[in-house]
N, C-alpha and C positions, 0 to 999 in steps of 0.2 A: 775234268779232274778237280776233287776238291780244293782248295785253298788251306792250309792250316793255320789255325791262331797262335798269336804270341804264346811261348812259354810261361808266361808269367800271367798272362790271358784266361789259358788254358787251366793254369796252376788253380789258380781262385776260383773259378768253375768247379772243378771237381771238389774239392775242398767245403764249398757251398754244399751239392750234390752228396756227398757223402756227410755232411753235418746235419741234414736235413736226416738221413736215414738214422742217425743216433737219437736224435729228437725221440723218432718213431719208435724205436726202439730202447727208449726210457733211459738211454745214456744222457750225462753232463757232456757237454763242450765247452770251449773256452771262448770268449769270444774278446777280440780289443783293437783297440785303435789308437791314438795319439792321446787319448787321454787317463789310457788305464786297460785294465782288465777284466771282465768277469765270468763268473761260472754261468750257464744256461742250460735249462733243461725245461722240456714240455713239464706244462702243469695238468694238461689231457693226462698222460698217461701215468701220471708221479703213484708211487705205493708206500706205502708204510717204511720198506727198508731204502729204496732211493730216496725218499725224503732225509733219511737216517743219515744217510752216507755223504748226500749233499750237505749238510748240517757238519758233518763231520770237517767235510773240505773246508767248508767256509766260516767255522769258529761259530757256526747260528748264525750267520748274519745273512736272511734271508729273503727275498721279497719278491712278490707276486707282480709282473708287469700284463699289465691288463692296455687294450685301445679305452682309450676313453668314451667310446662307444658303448664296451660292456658297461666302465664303469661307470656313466650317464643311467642306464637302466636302474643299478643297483643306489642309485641315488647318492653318488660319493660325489661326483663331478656334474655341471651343465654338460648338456648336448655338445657334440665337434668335435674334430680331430683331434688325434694326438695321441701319447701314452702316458700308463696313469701307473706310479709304482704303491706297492701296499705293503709296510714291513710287516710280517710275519712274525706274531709272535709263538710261545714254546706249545702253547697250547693247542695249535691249528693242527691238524690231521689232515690225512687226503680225503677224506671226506666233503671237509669244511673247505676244502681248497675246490673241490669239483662242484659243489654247491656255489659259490663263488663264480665260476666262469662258463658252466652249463647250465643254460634256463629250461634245459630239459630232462634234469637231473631230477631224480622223486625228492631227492631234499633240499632243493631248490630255493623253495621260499623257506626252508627249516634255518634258520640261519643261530648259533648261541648268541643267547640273551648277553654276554660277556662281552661276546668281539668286537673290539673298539678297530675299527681302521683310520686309518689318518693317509690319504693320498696325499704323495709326492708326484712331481713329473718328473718322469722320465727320459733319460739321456740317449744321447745317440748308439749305445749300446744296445739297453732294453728297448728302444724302436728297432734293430737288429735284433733281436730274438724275437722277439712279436713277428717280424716277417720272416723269419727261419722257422716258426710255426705255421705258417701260414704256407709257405711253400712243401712243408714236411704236409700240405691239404689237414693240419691237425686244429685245434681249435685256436682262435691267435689269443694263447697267455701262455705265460713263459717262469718256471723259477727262476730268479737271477742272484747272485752273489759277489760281490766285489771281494778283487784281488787285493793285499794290501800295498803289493809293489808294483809300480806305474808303469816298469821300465819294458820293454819289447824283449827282453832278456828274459827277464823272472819270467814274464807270460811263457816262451818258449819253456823255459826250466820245469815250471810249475806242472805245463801238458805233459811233457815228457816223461818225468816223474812220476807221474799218477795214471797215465797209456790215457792220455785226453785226446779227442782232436782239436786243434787251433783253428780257428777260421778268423780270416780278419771283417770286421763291422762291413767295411768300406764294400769288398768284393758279395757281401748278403746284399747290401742296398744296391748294388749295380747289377746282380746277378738277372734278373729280367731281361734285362737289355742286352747283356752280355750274351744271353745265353741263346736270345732270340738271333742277333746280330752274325751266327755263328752257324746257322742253319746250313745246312746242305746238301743236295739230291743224294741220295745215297739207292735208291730203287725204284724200280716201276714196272706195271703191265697191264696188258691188258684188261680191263674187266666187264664185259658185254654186260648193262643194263635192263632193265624192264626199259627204263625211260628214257635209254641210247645205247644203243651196241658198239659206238663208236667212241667208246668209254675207256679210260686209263685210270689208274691208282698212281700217283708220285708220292713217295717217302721221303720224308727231310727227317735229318739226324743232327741234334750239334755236338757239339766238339765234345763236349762233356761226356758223352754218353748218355745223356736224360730220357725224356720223353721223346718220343717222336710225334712227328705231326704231317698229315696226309693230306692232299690235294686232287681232289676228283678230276679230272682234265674230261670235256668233252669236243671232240672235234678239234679246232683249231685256233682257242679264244688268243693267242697272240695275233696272228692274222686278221681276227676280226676286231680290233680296236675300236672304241673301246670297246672293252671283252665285257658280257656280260658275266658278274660275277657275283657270290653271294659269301660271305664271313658265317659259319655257320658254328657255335657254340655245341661241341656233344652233348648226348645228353641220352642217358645209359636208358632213364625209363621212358619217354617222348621216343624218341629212335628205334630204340630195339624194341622194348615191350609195348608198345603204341599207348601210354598213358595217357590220359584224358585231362590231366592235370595241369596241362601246358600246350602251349604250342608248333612244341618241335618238331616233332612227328610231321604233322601234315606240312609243319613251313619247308624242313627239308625236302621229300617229295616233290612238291609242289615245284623247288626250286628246279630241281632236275628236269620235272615235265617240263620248263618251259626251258633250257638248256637242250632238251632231244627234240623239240620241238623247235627252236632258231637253229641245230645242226652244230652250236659250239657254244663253249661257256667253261665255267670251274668254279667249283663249289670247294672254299676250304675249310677244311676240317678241323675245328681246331681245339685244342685240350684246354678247355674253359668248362668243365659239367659246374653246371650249379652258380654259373655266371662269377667262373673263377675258385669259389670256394670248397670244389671236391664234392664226389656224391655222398660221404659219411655224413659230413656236414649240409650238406642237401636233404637226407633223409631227414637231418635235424628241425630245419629249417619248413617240412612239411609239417613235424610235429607242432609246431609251435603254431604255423597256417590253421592248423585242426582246431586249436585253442581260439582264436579269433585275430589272429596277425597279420597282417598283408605282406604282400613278400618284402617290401624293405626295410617293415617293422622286422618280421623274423628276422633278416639276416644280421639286422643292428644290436639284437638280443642276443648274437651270440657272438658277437664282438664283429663285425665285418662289415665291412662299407657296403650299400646298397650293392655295388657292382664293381668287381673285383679285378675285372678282363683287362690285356694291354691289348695291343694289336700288332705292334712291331715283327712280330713272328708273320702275321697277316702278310705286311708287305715286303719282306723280304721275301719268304716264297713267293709272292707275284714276280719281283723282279727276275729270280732264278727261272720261273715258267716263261722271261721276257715281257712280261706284262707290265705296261706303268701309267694305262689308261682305263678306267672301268664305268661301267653302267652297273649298279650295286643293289645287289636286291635287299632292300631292307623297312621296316618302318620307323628303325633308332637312328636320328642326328648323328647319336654318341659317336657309332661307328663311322660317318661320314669323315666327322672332325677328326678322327683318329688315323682316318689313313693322309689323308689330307695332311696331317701333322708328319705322316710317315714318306714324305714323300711321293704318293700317289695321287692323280690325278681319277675325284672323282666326277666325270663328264655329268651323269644324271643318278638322280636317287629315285629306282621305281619302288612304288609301293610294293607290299609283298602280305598283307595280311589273308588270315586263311579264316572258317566258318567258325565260328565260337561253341563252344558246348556248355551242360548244366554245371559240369566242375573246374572251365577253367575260365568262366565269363566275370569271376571276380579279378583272376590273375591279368586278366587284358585288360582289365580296370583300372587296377592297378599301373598296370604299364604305360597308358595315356594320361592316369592324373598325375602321376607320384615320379615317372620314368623319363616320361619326357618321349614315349612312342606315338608315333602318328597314324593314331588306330581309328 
């Protein structure tokens, strides 16, 4: 039987989860913490009259928070972490605002002769909206707007008032962990393989109601400790449509055949397309490839850290399968260090590369100079 999280756990989960859909769905939220409040809203999807309305709320005082990633390309800030705020002045349109944080926008490099930006950094808020973007899989920049009253009161008054949602800063930046943390069996059955007939599906659900996330089980990989296992990233065009463009396709496979072939193992599934950043933002991130990018140029160009993935989800589902020892099919460290961080003991890292093709012998290229893969 499941376990349930704290109420107040729980609360900020969904809160997250439903602020994330407003995003999407081109509403403001409010977002605050101990030091204030502000208004938030995607700068992906902003139009003519939500810009209107946002302006309305916030007297004009408006301002575009970019990673400092996008804004490194656009030449405001050096290379690095961080968030980068840009007041907004009267004259900006959603045009100039989509040009601004899609480099795959037709007017992209069109930028007015006029536009003076002046980067600030950004506070623990607008790093809260950047990642409520980026969870909403939308592109990570954010409108944001300060409240003028500090107090946890007016924040409440203000949402209320105006049919906001409130989220607090605190419960976006924990949300990952939270949400991961919270995992639990909720299904499973059979599903006879090409590559093992002795094959199950486990469904984990959290608390939230979010995404779910699925676990191949073959055979008996708790009993075989350690369990040969493999962390496997979806990945809608590799997987399903067998693209040529990557190596998903065959490394999943692959993994299975040698799981029906030792008689037990699990392969988990897990809701990473685009190594974290959604497949919209994946298609994107081909477009820019096509231009001459490599993949961690692309995904830096459209504001996102080479690689986006946690794994905490990873090993919690191993624990609930019983598992807390593995043999890991992988050719990324990254992932080694992660479960290792997660509490999991990883016994041995077998290699796992698969035959390179004409269109994806640049992306494994990429992967051993720039990634840190051991190809």
């Amino acid at each position: 039987m499941s376990q349930s999280s704290p109420p107040d756990l729980t609360a900020g989960m969904v809160a997250v989860d439903r602020a994330a859909g407003e995003l999407r769905r081109n509403s403001a939220v409010v977002i605050d913490d101990e030091h204030g409040a502000m208004l938030a809203q995607a700068a992906e999807t902003v139009t003519a009259d939500s810009l209107a309305a946002l302006a309305r709320l916030s007297n004009g005082r408006i301002s575009l928070a970019l990673t400092a990633r996008r804004a490194s390309v656009l030449k405001l800030v050096g290379a690095g972490p961080g968030i980068v705020t840009l007041p907004i002045a009267d004259a900006v349109d959603g045009a100039v605002i989509r040009s601004l944080i899609d480099p795959t926008c037709p007017a992209a490099a069109v930028l007015p002769d006029a536009l003076i930006l002046r980067p600030e950094i950004g506070d623990s808020r607008a790093r809260a909206a950047i990642m409520l973007a980026k969870l909403a899989q939308l592109l990570p920049a954010a409108l944001i707007a300060p409240l003028p009253d500090r107090t946890a009161e007016a924040a409440a008054r203000f949402a209320a008032e105006h049919d906001l949602l409130r989220v607090p800063a605190r419960a976006i930046v924990q949300y990952p962990r939270h949400v991961a943390a919270t995992l639990q069996r909720v299904s499973e059955a059979r599903v006879p393989l090409r590559a093992a007939e002795n094959a199950r599906v486990v469904g984990f659900r959290p608390a939230d109601g979010s995404a779910e996330q699925f676990a191949i089980v073959i055979g008996d990989p708790a009993g075989h400790q350690p369990a040969l296992c493999r962390l496997h990233s979806e990945c809608f065009t590799g997987d399903l449509l067998g693209s040529l463009r990557c190596d998903c396709g065959p490394q999943l496979q692959a993994a299975l055949d040698l799981m029906g072939e030792a008689g037990h193992g699990v392969l988990l599934y897990l809701a990473h397309e685009g190594r974290g950043i959604g497949l919209i933002n994946k298609l994107r991130a081909y477009q820019l490839q096509d231009c001459g990018l490599d993949t961690v140029d692309a995904n830096q160009h459209l504001g996102f850290e080479p690689d986006e993935r946690t794994y905490r989800a990873a090993a919690v589902m191993l624990r609930h399968l019983g598992i807390d020892r593995v043999r890991l099919l992988t050719n990324n460290p990254a992932k080694v260090e992660a479960l290792v961080r997660e509490g999991v003991s990883v016994v041995e890292r077998i290699p796992h590369a698969t035959a390179p093709n004409r269109h994806n012998l640049g992306y494994l290229t990429t992967k051993a100079s720039r990634s840190g893969h051991l190809l």
